[in-house]
C-alpha positions, 0 to 999 in steps of 0.5 A: 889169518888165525893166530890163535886157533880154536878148539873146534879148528880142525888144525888145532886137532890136528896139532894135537895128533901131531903133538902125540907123534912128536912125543913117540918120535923122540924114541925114534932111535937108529937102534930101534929102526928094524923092530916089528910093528903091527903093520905087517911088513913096516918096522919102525923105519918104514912107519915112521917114514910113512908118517913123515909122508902123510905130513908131506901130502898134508902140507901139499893139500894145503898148498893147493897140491897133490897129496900123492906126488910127494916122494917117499920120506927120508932121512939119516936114522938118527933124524927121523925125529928133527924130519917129522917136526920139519913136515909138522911146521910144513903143515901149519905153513901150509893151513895157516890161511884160514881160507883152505878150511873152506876149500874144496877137496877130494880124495879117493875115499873122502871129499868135503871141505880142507876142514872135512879132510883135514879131520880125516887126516888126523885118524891116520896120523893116530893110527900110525903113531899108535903102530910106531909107538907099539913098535917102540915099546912106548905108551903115549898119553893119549888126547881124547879130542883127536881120538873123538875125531878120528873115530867119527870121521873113520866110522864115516868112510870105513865100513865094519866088513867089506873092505876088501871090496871097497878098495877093489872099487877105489883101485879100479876108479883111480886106475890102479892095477894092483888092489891097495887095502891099507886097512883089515876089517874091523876087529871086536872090542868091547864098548867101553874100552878105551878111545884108542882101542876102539879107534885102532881096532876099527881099523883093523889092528889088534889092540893087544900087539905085542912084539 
């Protein structure tokens, strides 16, 4: 087992990612829980639950389980922010064994090694701590290392166009009746904006919401 994890581990960028979480969720307050975000129809309460999910299912990957049998997150609304950093140290419990990098994996939109996924992993906790942060009306100082990461394993799966298509074929192969489409096509954005922009804007938001 590593103790101390190199740059190049996907858990290291994946602690990174959660790091900036951690940062967003401590403005995570019971006042703040019915505002807007740019997921349409998620305030703050449910983006945030959703992202304490996501950690769930990381940790349930780890231990062998099923990332989409975890129940839905909860927590007494002045906890969001003590439940996240709970999940987080699930998650590095759960990939402490070096052995689960190498571990075959699979999921609706992706397979590879628990390295390969977990790398995938770190696009949506960007993402969705990007929409809570919007939602908050809080800036993160955003790492560059997970953001490279999340982009290339995004721009790995997701097409520019097309995405409804695509997740009409997922649904079907896993025998879903309703057509689940977590993600817009792509929006534009100039090639030297930011890493984040572009990493939002690739899946589908407008890098310019606002409230």
């Amino acid at each position: 087992m590593t103790t101390t994890l190199a740059p190049t581990d996907a858990r290291f960028v994946f602690a990174l990612a959660v790091q900036t979480g951690t940062g967003v969720f401590a403005h995570v307050r019971p006042e703040a829980l019915d505002r807007p975000t740019p997921c349409d129809e998620f305030a703050v309460r449910d983006v945030a639950a959703h992202l304490v999910q996501v950690l769930d299912g990381v940790a349930a990957l780890g231990r062998g389980g099923d990332p989409f049998a975890v129940p839905p997150a909860v927590a007494d609304d002045d906890r969001w922010a003590d439940r996240w950093a709970e999940a987080a140290h699930a998650v590095q419990a759960a990939w402490s064994d070096d052995a689960v990098l190498e571990r075959p994996m699979a999921l609706p939109w992706q397979q590879g090694t628990g390295a390969d996924i977990l790398r995938g992993y770190v696009s949506e906790v960007t993402i969705h701590t990007w929409d809570l942060a919007k939602g908050l009306g809080v800036e993160p100082a955003w790492d560059d290392r997970p953001l490279a990461v999340a982009l290339e394993s995004v721009g790995a799966f997701l097409p520019a166009t097309g995405r409804l298509e695509l997740f009409e074929r997922i649904s079907k192969e896993m025998g879903f009746d309703a057509v689940q489409v977590p993600f817009a096509d792509a929006v534009p954005v100039p090639d030297d904006a930011p890493a984040i922009d572009r990493l939002v804007a690739w899946n589908g938001r407008r890098p310019d919401w606002t409230a």
